[in-house]
PDB file of N, CA, C, O and CB in Angstrom:
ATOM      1  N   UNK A   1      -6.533  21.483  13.789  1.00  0.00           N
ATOM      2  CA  UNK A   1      -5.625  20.414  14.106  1.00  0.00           C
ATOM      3  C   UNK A   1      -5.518  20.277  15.618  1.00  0.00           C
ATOM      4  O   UNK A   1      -4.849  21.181  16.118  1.00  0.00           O
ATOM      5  CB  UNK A   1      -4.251  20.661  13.475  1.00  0.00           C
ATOM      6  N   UNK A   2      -6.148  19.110  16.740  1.00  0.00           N
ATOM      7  CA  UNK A   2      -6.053  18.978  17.500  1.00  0.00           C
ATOM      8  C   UNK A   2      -4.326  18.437  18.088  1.00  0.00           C
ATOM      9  O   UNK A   2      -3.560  17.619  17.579  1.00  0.00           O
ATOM     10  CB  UNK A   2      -7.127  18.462  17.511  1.00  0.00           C
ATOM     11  N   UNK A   3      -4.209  19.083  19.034  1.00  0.00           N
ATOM     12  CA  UNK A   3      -2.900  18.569  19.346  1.00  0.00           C
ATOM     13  C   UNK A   3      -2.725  17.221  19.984  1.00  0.00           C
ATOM     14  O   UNK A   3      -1.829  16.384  19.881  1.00  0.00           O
ATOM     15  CB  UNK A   3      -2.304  19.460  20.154  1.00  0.00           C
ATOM     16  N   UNK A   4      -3.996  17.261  20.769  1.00  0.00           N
ATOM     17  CA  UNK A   4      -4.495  15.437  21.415  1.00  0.00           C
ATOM     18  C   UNK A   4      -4.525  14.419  20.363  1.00  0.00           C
ATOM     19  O   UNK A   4      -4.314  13.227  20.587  1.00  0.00           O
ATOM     20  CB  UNK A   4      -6.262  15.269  22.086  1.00  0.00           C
ATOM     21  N   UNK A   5      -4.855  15.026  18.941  1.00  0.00           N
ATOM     22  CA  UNK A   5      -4.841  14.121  17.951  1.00  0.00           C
ATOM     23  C   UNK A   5      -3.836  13.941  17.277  1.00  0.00           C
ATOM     24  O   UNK A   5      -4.024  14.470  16.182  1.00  0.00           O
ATOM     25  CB  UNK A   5      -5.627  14.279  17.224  1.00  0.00           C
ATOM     26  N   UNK A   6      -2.431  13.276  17.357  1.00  0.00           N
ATOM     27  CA  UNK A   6      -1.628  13.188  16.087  1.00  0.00           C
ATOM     28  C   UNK A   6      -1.956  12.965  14.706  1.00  0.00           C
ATOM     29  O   UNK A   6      -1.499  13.460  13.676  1.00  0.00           O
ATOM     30  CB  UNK A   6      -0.901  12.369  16.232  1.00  0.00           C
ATOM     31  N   UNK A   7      -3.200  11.772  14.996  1.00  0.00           N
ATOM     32  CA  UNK A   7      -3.610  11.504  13.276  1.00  0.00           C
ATOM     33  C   UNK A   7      -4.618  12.764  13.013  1.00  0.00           C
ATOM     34  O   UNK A   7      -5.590  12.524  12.296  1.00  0.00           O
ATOM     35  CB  UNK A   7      -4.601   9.724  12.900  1.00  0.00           C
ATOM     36  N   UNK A   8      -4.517  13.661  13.365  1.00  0.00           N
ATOM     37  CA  UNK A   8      -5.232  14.639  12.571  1.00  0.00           C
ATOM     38  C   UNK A   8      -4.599  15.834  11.587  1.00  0.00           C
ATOM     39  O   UNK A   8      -5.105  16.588  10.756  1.00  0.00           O
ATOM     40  CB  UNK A   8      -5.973  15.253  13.510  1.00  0.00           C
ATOM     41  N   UNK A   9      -3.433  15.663  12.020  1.00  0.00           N
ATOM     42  CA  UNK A   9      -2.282  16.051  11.116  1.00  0.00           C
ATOM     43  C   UNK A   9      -1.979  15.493   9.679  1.00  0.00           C
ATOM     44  O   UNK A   9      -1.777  16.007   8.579  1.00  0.00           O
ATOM     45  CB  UNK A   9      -1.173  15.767  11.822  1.00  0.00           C
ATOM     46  N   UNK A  10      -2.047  14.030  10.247  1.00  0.00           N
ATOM     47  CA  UNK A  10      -1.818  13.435   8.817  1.00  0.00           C
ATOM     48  C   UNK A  10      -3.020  13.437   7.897  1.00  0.00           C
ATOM     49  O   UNK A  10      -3.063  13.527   6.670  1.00  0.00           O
ATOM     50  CB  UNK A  10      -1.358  11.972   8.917  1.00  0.00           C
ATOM     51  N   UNK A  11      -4.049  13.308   8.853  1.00  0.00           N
ATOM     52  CA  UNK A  11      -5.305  13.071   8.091  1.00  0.00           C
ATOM     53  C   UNK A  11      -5.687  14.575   7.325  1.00  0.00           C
ATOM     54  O   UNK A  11      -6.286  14.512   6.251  1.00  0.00           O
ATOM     55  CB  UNK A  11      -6.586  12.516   9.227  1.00  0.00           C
ATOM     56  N   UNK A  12      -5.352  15.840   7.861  1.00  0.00           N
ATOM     57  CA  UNK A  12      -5.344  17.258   7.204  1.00  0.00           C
ATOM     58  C   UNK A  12      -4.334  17.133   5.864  1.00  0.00           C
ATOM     59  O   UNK A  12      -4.626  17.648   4.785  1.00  0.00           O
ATOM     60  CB  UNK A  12      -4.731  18.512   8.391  1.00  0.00           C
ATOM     61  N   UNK A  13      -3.110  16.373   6.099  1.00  0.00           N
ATOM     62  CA  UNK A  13      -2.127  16.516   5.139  1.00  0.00           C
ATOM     63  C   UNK A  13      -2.676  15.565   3.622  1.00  0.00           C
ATOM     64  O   UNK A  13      -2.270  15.983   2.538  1.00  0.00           O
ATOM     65  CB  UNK A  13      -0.615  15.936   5.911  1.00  0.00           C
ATOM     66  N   UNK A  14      -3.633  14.252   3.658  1.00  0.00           N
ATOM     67  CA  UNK A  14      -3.733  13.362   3.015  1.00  0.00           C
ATOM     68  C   UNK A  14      -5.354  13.899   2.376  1.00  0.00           C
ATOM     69  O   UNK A  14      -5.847  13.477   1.330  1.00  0.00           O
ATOM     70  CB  UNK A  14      -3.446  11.996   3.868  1.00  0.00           C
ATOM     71  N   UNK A  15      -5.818  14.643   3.055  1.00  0.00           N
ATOM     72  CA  UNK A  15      -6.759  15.213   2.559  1.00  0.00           C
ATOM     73  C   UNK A  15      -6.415  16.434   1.298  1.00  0.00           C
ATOM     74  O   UNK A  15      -7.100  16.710   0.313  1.00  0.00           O
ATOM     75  CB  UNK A  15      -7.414  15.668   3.743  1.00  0.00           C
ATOM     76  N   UNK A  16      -5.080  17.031   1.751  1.00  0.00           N
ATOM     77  CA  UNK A  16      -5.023  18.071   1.554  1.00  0.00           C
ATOM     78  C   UNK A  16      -4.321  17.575   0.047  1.00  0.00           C
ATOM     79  O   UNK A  16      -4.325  18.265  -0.973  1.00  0.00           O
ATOM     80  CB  UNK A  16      -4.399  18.960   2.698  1.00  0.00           C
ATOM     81  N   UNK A  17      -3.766  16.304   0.172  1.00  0.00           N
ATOM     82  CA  UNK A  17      -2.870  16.135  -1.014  1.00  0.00           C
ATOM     83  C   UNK A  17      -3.797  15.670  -2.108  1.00  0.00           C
ATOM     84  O   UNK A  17      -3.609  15.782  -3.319  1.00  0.00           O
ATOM     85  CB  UNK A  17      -1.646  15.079  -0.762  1.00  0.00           C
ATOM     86  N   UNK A  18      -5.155  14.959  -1.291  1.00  0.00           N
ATOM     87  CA  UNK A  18      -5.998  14.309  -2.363  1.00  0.00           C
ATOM     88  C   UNK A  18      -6.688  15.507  -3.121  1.00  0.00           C
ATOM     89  O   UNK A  18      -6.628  15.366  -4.342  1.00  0.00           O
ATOM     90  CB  UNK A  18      -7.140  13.233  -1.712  1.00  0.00           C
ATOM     91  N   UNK A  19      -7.238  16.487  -2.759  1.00  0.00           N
ATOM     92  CA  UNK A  19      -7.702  17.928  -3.198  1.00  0.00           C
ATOM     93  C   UNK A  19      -6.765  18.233  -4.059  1.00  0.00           C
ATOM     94  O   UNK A  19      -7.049  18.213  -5.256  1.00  0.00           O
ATOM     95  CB  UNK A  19      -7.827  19.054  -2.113  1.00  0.00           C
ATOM     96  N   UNK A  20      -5.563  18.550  -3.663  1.00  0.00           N
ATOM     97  CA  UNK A  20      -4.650  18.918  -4.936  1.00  0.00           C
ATOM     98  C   UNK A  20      -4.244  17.922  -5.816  1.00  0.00           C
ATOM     99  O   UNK A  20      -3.627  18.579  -6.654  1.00  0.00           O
ATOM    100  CB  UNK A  20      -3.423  19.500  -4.565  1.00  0.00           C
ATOM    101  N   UNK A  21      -4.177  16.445  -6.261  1.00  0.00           N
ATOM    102  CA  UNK A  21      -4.668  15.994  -7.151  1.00  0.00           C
ATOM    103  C   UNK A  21      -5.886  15.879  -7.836  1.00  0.00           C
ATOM    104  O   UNK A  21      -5.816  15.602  -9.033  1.00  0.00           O
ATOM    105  CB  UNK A  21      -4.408  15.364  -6.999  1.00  0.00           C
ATOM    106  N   UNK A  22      -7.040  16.041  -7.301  1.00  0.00           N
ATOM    107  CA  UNK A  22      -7.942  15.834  -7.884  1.00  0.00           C
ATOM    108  C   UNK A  22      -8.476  17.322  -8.438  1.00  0.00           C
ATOM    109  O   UNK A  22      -9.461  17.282  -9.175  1.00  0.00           O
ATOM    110  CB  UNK A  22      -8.738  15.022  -7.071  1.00  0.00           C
ATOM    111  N   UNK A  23      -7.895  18.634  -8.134  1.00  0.00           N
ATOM    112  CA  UNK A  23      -8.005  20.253  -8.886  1.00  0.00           C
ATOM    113  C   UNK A  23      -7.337  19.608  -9.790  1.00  0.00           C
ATOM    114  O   UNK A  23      -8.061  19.077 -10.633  1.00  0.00           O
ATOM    115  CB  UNK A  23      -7.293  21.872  -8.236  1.00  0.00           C
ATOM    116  N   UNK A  24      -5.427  19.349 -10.022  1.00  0.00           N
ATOM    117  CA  UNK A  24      -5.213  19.060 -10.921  1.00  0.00           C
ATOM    118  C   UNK A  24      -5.250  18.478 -12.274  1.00  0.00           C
ATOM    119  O   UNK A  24      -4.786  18.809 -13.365  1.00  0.00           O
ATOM    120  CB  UNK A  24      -4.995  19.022 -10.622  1.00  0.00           C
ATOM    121  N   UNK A  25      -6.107  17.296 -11.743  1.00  0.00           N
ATOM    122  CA  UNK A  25      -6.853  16.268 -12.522  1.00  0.00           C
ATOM    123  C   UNK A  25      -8.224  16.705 -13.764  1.00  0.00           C
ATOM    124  O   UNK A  25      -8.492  16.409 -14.929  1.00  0.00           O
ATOM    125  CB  UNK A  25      -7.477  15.366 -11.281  1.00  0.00           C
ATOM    126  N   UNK A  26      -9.010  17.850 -12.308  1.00  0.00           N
ATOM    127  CA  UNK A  26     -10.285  18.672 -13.229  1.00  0.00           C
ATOM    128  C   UNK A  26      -9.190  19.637 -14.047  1.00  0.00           C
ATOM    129  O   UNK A  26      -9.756  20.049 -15.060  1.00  0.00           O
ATOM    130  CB  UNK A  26     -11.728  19.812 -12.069  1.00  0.00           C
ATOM    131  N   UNK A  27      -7.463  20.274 -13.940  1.00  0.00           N
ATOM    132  CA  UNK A  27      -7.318  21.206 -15.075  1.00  0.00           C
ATOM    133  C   UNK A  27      -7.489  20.690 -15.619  1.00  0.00           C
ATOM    134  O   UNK A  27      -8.633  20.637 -16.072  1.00  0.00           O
ATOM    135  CB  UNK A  27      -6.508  21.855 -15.474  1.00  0.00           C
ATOM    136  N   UNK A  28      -6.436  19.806 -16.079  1.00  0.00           N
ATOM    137  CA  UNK A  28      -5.837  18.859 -17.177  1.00  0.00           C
ATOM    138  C   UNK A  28      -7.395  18.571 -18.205  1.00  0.00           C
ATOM    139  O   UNK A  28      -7.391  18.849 -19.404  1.00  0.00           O
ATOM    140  CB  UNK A  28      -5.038  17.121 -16.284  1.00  0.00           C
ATOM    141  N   UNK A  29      -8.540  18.036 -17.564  1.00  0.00           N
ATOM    142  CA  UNK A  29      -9.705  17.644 -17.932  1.00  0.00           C
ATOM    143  C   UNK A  29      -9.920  18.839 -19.137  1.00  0.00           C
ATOM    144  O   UNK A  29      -9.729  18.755 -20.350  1.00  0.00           O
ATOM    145  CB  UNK A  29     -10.783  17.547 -16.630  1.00  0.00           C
ATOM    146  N   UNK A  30     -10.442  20.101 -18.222  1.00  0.00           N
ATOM    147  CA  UNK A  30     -10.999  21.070 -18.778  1.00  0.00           C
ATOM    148  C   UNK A  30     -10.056  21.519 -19.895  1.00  0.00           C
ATOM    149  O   UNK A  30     -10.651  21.892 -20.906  1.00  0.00           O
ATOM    150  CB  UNK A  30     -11.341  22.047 -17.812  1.00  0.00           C
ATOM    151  N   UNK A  31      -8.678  21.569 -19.947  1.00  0.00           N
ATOM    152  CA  UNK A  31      -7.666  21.892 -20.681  1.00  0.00           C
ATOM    153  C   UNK A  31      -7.646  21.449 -22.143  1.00  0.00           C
ATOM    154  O   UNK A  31      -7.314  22.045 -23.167  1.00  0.00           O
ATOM    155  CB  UNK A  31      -6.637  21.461 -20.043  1.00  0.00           C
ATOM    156  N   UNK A  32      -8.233  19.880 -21.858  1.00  0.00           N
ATOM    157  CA  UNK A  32      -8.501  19.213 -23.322  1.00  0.00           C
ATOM    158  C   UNK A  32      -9.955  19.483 -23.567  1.00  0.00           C
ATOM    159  O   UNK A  32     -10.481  19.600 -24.674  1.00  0.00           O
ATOM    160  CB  UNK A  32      -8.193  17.486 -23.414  1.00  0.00           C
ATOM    161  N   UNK A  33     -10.229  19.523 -23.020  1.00  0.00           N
ATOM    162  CA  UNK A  33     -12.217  19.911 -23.463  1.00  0.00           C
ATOM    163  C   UNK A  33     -11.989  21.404 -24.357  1.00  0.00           C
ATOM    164  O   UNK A  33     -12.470  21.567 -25.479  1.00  0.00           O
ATOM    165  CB  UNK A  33     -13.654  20.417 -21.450  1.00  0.00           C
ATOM    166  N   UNK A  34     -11.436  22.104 -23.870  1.00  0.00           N
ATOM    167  CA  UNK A  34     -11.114  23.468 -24.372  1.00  0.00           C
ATOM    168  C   UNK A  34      -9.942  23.015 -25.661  1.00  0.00           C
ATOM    169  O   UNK A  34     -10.065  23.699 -26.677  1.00  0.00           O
ATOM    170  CB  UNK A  34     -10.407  24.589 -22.943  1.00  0.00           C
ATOM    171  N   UNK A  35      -9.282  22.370 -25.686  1.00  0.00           N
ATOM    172  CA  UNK A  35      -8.465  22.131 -26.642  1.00  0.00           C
ATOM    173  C   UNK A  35      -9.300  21.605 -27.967  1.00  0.00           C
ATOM    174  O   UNK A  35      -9.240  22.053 -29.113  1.00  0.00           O
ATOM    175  CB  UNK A  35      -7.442  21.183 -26.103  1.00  0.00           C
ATOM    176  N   UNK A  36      -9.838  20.868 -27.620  1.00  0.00           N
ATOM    177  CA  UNK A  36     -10.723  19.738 -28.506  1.00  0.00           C
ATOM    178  C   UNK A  36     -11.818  21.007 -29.177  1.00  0.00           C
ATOM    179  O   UNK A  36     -12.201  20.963 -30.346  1.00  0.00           O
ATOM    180  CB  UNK A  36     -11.730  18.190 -27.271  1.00  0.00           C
ATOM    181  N   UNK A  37     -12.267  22.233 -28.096  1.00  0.00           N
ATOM    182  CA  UNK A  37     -13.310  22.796 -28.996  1.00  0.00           C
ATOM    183  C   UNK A  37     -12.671  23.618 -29.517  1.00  0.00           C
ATOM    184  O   UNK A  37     -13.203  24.058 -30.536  1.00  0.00           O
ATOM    185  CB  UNK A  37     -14.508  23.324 -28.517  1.00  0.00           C
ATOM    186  N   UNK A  38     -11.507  24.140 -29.208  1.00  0.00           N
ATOM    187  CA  UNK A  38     -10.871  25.019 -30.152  1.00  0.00           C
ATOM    188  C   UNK A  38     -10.431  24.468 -31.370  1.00  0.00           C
ATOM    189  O   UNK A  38     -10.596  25.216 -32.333  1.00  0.00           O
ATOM    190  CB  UNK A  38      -9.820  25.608 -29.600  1.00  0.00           C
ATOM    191  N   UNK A  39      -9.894  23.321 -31.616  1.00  0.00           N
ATOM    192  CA  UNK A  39      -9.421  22.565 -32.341  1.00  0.00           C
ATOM    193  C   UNK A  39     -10.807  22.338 -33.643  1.00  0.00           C
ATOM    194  O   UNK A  39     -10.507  22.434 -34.833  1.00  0.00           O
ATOM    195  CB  UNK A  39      -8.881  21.313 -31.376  1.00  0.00           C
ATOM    196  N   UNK A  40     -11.997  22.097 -33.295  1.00  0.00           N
ATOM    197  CA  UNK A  40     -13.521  22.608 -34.068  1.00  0.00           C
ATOM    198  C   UNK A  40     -13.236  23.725 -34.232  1.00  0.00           C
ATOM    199  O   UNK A  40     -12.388  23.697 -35.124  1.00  0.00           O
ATOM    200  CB  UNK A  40     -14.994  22.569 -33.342  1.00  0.00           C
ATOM    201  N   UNK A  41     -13.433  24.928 -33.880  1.00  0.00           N
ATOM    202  CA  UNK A  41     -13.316  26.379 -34.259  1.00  0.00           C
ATOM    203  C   UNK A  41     -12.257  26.463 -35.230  1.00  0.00           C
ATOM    204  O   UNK A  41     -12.435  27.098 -36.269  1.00  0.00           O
ATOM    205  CB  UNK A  41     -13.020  27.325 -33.059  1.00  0.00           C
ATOM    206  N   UNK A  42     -10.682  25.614 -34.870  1.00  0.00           N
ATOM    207  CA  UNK A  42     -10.188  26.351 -35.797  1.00  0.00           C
ATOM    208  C   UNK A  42     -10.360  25.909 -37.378  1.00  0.00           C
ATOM    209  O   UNK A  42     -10.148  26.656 -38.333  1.00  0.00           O
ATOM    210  CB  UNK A  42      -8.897  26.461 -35.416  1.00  0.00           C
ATOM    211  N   UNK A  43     -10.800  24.508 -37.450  1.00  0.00           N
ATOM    212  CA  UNK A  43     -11.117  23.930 -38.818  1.00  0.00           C
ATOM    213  C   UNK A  43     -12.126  24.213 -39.248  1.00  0.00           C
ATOM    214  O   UNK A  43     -12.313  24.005 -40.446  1.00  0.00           O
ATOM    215  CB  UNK A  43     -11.122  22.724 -38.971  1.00  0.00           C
ATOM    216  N   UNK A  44     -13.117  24.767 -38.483  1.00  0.00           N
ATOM    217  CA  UNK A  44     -14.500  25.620 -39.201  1.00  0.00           C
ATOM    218  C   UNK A  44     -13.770  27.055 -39.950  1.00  0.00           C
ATOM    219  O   UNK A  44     -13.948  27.370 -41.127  1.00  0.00           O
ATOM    220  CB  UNK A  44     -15.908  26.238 -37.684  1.00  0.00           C
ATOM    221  N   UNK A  45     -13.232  27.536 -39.323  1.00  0.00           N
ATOM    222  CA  UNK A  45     -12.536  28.872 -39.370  1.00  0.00           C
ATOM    223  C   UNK A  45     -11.739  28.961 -40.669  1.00  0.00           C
ATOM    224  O   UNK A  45     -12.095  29.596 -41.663  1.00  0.00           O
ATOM    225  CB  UNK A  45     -11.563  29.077 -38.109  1.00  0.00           C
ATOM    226  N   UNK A  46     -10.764  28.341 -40.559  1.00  0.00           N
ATOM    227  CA  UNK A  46     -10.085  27.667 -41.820  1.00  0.00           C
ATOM    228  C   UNK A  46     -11.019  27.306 -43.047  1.00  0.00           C
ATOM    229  O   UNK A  46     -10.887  27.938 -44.095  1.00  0.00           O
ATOM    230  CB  UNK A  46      -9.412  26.308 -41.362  1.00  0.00           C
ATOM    231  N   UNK A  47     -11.905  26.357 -42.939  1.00  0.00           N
ATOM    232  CA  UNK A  47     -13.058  26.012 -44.285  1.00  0.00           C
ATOM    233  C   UNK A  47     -13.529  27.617 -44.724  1.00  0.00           C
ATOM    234  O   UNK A  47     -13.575  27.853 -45.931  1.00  0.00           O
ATOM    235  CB  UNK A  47     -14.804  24.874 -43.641  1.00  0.00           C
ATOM    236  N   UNK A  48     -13.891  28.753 -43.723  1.00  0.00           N
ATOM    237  CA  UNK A  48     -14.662  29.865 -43.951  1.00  0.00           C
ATOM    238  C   UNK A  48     -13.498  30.495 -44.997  1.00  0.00           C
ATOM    239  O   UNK A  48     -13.524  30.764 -46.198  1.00  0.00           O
ATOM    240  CB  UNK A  48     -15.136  30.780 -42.476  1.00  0.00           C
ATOM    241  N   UNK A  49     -12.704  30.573 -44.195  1.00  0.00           N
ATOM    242  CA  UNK A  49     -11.576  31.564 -45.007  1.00  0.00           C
ATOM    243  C   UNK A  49     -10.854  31.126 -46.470  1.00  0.00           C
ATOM    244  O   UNK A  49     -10.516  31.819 -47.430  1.00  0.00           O
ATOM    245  CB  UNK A  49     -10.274  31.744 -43.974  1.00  0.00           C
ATOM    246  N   UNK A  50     -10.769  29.757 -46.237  1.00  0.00           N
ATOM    247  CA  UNK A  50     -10.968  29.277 -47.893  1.00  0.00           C
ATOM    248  C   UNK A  50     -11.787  29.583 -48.957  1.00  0.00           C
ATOM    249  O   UNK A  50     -11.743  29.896 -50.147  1.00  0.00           O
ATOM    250  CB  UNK A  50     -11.231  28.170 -47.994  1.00  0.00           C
ATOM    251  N   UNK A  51     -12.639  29.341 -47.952  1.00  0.00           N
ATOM    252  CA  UNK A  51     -14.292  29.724 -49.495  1.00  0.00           C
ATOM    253  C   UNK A  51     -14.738  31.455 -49.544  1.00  0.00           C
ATOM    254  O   UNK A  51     -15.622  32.036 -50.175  1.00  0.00           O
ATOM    255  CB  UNK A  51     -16.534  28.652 -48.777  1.00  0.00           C
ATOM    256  N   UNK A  52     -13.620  31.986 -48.509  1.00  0.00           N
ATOM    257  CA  UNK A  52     -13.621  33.456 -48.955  1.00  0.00           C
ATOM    258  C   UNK A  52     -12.587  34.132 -50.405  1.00  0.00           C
ATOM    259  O   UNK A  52     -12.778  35.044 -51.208  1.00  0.00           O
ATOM    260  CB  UNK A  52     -13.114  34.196 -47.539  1.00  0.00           C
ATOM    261  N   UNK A  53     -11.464  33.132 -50.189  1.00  0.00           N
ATOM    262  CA  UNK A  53     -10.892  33.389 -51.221  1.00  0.00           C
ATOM    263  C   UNK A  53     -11.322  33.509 -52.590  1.00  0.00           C
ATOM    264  O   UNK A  53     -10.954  34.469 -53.267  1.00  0.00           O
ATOM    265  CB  UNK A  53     -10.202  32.756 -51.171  1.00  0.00           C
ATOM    266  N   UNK A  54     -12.076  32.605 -53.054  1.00  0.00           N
ATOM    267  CA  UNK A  54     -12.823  32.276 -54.161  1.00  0.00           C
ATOM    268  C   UNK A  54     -13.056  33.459 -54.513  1.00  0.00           C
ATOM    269  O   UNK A  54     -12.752  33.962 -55.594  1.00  0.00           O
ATOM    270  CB  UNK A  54     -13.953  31.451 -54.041  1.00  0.00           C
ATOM    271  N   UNK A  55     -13.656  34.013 -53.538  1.00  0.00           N
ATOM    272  CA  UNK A  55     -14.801  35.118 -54.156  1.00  0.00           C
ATOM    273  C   UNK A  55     -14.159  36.105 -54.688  1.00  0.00           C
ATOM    274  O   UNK A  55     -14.777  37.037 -55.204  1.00  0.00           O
ATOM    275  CB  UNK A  55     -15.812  35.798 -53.147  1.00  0.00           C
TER     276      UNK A  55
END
């Protein structure tokens, strides 16, 4: 952060805020990607353990 520069302050701060929306943005992403495949696992999982009963 140059001190000759005032806008380099802001420009560190607006950078800094866009980075932390856009991490946030990739959780949230990955959060449902992982949701969605667990959500497969668990209804495969479930069908298995049904057709174990049978037996």
């Amino acid at each position: 952060m140059d001190p000759n520069n005032p806008l380099s302050d802001r420009e560190k701060a607006l950078e800094n805020e866009y980075i932390r929306k856009k991490e946030i943005q990739m959780a949230k992403e990955k959060a449902a990607r992982q949701q969605a495949t667990a959500g497969r696992h668990s209804s495969s999982t479930q069908g298995t353990q049904e057709s174990n009963k049978d037996k």
